[in-house]
N, CA, C, O and CB atoms as a CASP TS submission, in Angstrom:
PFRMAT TS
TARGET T0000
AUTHOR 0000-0000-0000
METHOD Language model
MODEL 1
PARENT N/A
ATOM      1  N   UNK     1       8.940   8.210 -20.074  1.00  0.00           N
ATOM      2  CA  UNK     1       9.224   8.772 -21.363  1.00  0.00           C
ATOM      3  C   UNK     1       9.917   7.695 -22.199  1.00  0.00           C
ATOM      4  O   UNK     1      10.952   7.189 -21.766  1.00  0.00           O
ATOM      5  CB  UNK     1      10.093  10.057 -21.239  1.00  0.00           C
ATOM      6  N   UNK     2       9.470   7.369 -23.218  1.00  0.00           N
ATOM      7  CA  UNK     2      10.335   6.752 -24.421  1.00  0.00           C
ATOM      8  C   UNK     2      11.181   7.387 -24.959  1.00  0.00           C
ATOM      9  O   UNK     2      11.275   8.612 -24.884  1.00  0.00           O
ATOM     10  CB  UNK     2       9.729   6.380 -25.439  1.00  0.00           C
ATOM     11  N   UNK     3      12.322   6.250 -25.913  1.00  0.00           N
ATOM     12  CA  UNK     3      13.103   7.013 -26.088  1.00  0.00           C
ATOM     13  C   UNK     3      12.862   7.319 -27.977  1.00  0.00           C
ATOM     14  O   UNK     3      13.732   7.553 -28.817  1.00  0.00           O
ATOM     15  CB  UNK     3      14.484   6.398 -25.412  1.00  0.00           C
ATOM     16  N   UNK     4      11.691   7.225 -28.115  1.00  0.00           N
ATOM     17  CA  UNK     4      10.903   8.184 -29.369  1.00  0.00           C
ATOM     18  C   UNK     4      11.066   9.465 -29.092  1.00  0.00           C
ATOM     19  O   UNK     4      11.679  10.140 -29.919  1.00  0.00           O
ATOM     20  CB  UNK     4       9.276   8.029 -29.551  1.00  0.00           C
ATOM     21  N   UNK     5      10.478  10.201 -27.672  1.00  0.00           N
ATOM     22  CA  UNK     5      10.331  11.301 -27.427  1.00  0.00           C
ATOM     23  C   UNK     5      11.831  12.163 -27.144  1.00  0.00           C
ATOM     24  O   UNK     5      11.927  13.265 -27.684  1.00  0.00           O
ATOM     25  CB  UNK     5       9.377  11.222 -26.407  1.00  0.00           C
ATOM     26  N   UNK     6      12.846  11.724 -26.408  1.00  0.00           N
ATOM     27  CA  UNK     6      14.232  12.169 -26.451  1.00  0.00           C
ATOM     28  C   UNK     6      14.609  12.564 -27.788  1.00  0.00           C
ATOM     29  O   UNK     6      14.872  11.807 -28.722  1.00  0.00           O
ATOM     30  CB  UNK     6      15.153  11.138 -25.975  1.00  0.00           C
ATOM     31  N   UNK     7      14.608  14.719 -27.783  1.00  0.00           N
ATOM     32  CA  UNK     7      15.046  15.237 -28.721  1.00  0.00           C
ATOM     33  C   UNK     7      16.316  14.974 -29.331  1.00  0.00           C
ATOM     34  O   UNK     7      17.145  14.996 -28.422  1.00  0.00           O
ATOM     35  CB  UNK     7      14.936  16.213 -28.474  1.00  0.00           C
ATOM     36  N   UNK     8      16.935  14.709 -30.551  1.00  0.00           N
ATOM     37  CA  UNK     8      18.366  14.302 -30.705  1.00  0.00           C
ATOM     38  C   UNK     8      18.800  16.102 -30.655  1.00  0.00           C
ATOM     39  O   UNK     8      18.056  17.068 -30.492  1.00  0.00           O
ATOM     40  CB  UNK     8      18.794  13.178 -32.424  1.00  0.00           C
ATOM     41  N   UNK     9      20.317  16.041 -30.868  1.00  0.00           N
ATOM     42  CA  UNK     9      20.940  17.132 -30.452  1.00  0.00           C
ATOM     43  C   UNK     9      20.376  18.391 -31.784  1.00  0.00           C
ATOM     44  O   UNK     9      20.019  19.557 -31.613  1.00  0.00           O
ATOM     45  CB  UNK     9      22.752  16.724 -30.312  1.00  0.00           C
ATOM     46  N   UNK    10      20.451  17.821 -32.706  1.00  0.00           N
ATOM     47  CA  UNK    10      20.212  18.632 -33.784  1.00  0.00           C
ATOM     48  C   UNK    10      18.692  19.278 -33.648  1.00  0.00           C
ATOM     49  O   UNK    10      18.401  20.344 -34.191  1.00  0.00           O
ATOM     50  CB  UNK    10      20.427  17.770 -35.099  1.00  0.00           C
ATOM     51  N   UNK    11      17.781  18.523 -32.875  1.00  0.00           N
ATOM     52  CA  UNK    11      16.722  19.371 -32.859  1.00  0.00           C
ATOM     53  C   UNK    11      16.758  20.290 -31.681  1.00  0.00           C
ATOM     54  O   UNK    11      15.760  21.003 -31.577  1.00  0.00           O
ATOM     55  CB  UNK    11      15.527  18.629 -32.902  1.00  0.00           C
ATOM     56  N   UNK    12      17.886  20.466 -30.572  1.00  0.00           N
ATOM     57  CA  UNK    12      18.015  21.365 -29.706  1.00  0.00           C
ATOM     58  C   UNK    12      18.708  22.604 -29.992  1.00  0.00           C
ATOM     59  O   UNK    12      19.739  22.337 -30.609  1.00  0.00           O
ATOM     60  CB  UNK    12      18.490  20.833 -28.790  1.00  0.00           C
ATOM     61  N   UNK    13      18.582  23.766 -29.814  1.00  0.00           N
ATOM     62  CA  UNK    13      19.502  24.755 -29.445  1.00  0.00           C
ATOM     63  C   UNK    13      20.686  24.740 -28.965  1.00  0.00           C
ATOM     64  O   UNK    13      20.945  23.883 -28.120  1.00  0.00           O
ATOM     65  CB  UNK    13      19.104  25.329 -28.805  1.00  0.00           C
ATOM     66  N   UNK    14      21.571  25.560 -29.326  1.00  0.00           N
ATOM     67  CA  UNK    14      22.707  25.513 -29.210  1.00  0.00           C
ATOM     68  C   UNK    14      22.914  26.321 -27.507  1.00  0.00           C
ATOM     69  O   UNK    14      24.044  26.476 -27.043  1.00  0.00           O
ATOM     70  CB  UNK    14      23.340  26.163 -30.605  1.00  0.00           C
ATOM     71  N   UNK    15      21.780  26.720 -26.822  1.00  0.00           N
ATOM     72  CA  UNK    15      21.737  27.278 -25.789  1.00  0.00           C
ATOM     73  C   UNK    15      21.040  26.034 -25.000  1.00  0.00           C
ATOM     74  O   UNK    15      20.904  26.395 -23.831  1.00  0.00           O
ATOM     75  CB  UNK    15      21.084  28.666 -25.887  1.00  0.00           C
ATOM     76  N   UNK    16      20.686  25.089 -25.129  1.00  0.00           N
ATOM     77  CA  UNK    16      20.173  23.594 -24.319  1.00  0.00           C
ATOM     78  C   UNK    16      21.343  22.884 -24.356  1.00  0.00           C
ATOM     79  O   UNK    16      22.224  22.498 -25.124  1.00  0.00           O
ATOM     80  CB  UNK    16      18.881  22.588 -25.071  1.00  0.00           C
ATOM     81  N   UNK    17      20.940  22.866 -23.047  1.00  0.00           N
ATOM     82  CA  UNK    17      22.022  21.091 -22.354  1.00  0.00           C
ATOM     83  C   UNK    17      20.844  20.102 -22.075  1.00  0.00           C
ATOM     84  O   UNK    17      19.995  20.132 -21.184  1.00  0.00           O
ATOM     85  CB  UNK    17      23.163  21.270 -20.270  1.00  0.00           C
ATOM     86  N   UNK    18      21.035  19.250 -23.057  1.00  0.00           N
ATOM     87  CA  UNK    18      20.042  18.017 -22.189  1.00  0.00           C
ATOM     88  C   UNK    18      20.793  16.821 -21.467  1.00  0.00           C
ATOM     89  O   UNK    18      21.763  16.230 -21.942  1.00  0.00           O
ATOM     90  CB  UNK    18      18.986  17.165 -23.316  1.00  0.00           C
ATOM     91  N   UNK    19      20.098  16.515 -20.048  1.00  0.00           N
ATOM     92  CA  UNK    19      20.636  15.965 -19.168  1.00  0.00           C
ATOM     93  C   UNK    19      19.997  14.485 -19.770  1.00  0.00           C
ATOM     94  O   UNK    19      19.116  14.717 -20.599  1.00  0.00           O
ATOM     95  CB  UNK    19      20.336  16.591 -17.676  1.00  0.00           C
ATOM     96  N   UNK    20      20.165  13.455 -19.612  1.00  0.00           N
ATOM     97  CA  UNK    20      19.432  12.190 -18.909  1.00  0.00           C
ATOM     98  C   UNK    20      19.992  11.094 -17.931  1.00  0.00           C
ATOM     99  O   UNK    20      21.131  10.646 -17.797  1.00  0.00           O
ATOM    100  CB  UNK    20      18.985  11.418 -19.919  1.00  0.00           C
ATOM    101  N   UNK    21      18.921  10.841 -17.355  1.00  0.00           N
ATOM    102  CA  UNK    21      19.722   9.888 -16.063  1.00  0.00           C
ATOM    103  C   UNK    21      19.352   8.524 -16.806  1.00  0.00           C
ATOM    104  O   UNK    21      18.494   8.266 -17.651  1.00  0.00           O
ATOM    105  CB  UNK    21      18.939  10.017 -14.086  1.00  0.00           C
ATOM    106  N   UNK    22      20.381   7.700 -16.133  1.00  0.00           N
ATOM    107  CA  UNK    22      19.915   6.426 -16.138  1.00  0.00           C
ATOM    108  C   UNK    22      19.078   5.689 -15.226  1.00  0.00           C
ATOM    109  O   UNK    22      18.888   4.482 -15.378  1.00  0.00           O
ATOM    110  CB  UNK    22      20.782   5.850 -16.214  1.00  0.00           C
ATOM    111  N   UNK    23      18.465   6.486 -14.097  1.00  0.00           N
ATOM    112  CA  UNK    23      17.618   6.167 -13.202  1.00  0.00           C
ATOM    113  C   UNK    23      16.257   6.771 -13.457  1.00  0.00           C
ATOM    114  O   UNK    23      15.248   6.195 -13.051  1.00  0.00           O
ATOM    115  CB  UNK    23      18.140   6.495 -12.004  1.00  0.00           C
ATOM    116  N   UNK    24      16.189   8.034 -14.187  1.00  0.00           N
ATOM    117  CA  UNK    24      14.871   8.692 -14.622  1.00  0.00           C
ATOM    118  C   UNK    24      14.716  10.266 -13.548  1.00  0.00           C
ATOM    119  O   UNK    24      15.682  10.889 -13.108  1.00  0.00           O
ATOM    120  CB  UNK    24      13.395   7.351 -14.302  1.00  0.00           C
ATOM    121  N   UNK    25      13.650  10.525 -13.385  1.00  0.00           N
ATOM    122  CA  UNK    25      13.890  11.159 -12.705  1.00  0.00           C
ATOM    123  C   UNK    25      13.302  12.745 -13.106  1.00  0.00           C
ATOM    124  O   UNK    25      12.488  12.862 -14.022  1.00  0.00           O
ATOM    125  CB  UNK    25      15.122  10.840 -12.541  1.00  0.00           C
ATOM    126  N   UNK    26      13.839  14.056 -12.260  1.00  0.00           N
ATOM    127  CA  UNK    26      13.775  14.786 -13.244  1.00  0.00           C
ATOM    128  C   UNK    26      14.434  16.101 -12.660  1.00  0.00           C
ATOM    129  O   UNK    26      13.798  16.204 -11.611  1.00  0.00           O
ATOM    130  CB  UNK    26      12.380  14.845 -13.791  1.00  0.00           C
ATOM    131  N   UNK    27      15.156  16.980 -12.679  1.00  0.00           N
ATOM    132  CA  UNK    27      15.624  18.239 -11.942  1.00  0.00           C
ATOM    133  C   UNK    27      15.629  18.625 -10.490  1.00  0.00           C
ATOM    134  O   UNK    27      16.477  19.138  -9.759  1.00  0.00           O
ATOM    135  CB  UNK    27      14.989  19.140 -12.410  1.00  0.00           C
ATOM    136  N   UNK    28      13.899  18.036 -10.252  1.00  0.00           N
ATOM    137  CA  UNK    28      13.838  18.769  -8.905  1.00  0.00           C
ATOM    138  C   UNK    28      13.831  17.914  -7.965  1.00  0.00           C
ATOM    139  O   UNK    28      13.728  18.266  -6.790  1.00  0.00           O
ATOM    140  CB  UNK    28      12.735  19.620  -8.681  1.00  0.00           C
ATOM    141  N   UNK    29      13.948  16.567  -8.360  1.00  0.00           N
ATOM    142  CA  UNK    29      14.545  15.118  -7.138  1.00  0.00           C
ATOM    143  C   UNK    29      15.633  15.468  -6.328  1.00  0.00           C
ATOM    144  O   UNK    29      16.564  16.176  -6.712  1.00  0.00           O
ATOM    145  CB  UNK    29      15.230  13.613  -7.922  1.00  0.00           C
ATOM    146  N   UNK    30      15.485  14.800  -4.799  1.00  0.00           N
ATOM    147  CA  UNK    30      16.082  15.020  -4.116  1.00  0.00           C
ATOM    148  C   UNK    30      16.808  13.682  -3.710  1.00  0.00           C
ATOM    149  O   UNK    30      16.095  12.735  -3.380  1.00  0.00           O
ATOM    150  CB  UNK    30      15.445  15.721  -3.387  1.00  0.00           C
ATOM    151  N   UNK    31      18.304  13.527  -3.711  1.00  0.00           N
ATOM    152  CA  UNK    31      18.762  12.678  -3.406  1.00  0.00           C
ATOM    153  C   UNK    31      20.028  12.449  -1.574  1.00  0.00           C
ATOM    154  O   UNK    31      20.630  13.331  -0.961  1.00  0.00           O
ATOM    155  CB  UNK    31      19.203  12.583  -4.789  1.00  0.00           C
ATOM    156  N   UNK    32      19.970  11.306  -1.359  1.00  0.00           N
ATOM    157  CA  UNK    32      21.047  11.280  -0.007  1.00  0.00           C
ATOM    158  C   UNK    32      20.066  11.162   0.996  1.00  0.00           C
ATOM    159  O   UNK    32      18.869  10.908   0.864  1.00  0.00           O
ATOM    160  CB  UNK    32      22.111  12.730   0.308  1.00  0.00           C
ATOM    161  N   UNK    33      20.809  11.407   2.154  1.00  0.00           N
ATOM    162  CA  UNK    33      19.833  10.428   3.182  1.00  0.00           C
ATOM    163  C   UNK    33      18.436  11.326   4.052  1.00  0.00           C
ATOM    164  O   UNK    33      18.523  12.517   4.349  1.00  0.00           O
ATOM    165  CB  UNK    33      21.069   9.728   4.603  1.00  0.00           C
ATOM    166  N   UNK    34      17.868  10.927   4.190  1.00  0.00           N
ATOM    167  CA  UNK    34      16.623  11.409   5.006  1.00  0.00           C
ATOM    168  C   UNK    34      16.326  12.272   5.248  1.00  0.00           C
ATOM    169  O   UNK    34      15.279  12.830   4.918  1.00  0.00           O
ATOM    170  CB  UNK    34      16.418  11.181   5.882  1.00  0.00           C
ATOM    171  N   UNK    35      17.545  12.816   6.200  1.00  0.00           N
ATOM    172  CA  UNK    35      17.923  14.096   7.101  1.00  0.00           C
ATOM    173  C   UNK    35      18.855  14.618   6.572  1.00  0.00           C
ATOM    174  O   UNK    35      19.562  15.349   7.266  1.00  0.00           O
ATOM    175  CB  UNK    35      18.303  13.934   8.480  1.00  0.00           C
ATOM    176  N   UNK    36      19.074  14.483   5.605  1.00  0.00           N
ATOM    177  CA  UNK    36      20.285  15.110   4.899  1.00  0.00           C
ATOM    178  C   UNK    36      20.355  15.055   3.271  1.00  0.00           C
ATOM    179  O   UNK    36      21.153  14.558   2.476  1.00  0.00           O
ATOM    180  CB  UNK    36      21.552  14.376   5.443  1.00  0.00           C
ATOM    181  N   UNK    37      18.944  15.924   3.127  1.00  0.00           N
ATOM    182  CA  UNK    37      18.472  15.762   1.592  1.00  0.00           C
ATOM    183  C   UNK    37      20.058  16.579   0.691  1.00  0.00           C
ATOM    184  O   UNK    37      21.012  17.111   1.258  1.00  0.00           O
ATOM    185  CB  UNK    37      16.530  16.896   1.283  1.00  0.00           C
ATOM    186  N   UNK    38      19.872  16.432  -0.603  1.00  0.00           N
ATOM    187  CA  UNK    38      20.512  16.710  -1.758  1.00  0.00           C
ATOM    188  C   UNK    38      19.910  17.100  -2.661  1.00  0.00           C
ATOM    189  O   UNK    38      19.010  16.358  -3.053  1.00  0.00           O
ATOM    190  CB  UNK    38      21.084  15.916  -2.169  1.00  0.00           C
ATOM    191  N   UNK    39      20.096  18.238  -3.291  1.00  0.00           N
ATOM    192  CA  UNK    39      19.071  18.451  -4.006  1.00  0.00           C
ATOM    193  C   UNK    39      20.071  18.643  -5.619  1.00  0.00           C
ATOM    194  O   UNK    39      20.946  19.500  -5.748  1.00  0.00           O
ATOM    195  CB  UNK    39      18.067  19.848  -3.302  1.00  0.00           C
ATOM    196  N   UNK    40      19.664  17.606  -6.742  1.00  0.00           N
ATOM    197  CA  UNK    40      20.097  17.720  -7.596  1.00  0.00           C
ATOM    198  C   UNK    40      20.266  19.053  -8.846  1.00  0.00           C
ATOM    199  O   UNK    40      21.196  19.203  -9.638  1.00  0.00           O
ATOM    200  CB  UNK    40      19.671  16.833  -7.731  1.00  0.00           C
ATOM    201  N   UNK    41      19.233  19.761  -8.705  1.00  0.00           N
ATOM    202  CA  UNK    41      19.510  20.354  -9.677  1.00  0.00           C
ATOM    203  C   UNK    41      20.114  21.649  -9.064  1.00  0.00           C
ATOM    204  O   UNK    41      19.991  22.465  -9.978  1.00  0.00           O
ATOM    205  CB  UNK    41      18.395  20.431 -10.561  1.00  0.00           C
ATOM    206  N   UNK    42      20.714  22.297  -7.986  1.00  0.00           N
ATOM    207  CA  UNK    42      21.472  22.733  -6.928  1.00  0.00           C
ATOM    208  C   UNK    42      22.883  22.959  -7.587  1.00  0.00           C
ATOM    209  O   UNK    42      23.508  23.891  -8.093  1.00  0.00           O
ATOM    210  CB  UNK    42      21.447  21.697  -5.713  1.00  0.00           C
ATOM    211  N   UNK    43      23.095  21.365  -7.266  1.00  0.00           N
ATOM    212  CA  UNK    43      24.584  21.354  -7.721  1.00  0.00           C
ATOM    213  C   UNK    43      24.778  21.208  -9.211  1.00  0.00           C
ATOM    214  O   UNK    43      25.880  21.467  -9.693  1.00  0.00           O
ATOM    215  CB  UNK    43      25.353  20.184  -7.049  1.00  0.00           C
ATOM    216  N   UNK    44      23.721  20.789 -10.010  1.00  0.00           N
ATOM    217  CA  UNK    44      24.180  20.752 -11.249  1.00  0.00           C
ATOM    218  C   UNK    44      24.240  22.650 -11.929  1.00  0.00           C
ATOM    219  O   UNK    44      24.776  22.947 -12.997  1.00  0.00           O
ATOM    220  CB  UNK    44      23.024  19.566 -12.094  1.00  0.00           C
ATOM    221  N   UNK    45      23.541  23.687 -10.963  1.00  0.00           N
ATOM    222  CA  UNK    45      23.495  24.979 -11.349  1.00  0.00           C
ATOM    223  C   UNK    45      24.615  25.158 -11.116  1.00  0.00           C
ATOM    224  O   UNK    45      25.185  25.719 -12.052  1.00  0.00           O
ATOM    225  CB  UNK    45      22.649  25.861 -10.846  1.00  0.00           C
ATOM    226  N   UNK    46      25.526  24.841  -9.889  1.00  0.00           N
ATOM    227  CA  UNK    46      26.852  25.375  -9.329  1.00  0.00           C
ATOM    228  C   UNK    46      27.505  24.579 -10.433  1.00  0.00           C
ATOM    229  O   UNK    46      28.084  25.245 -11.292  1.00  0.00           O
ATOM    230  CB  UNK    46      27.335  25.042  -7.595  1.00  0.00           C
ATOM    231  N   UNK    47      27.509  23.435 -10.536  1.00  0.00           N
ATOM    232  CA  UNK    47      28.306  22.816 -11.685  1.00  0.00           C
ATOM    233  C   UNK    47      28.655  23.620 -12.654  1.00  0.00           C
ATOM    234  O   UNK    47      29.822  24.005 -12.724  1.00  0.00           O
ATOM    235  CB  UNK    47      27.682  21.814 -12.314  1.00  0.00           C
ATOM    236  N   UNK    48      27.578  24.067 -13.693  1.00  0.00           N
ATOM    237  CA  UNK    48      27.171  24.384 -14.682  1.00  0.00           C
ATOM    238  C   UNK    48      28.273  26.222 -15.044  1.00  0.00           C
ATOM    239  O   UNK    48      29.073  26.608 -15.896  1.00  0.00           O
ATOM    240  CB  UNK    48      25.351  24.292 -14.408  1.00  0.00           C
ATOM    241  N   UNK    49      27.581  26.838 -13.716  1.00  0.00           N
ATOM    242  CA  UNK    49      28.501  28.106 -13.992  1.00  0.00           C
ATOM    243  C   UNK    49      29.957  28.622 -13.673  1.00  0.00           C
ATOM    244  O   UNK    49      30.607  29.657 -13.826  1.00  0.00           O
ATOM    245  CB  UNK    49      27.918  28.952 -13.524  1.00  0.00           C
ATOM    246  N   UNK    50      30.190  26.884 -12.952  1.00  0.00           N
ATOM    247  CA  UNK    50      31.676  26.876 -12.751  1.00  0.00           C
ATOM    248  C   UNK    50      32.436  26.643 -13.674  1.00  0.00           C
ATOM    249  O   UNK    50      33.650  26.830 -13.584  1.00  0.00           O
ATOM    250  CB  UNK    50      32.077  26.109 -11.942  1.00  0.00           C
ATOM    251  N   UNK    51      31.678  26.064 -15.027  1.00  0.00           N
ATOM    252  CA  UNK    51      32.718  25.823 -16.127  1.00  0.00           C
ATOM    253  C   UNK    51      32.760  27.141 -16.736  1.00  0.00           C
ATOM    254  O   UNK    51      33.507  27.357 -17.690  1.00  0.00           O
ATOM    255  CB  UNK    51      32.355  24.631 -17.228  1.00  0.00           C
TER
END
């Protein structure tokens, strides 16, 4: 994705969080070791409704 296509805030909803990584990527990547996957968008849900 370019960063043409990255909506600025004003064209989002006030109900959107936009994430971006600096590695790319996208929600349903799994990170950590082999046998001991991580699943990112997991903790960013627990994150999210803990605030």
């Amino acid at each position: 994705m370019t960063p043409e296509l990255i909506p600025s805030q004003d064209e989002l909803s006030d109900q959107v969080e936009l994430y971006l990584t600096d590695k790319g990527g996208h929600v349903g990547f799994v990170q950590g070791k082999f046998f001991k996957p991580e699943y990112w968008l997991e903790k960013k849900i627990v994150s999210f409704l803990s605030n």
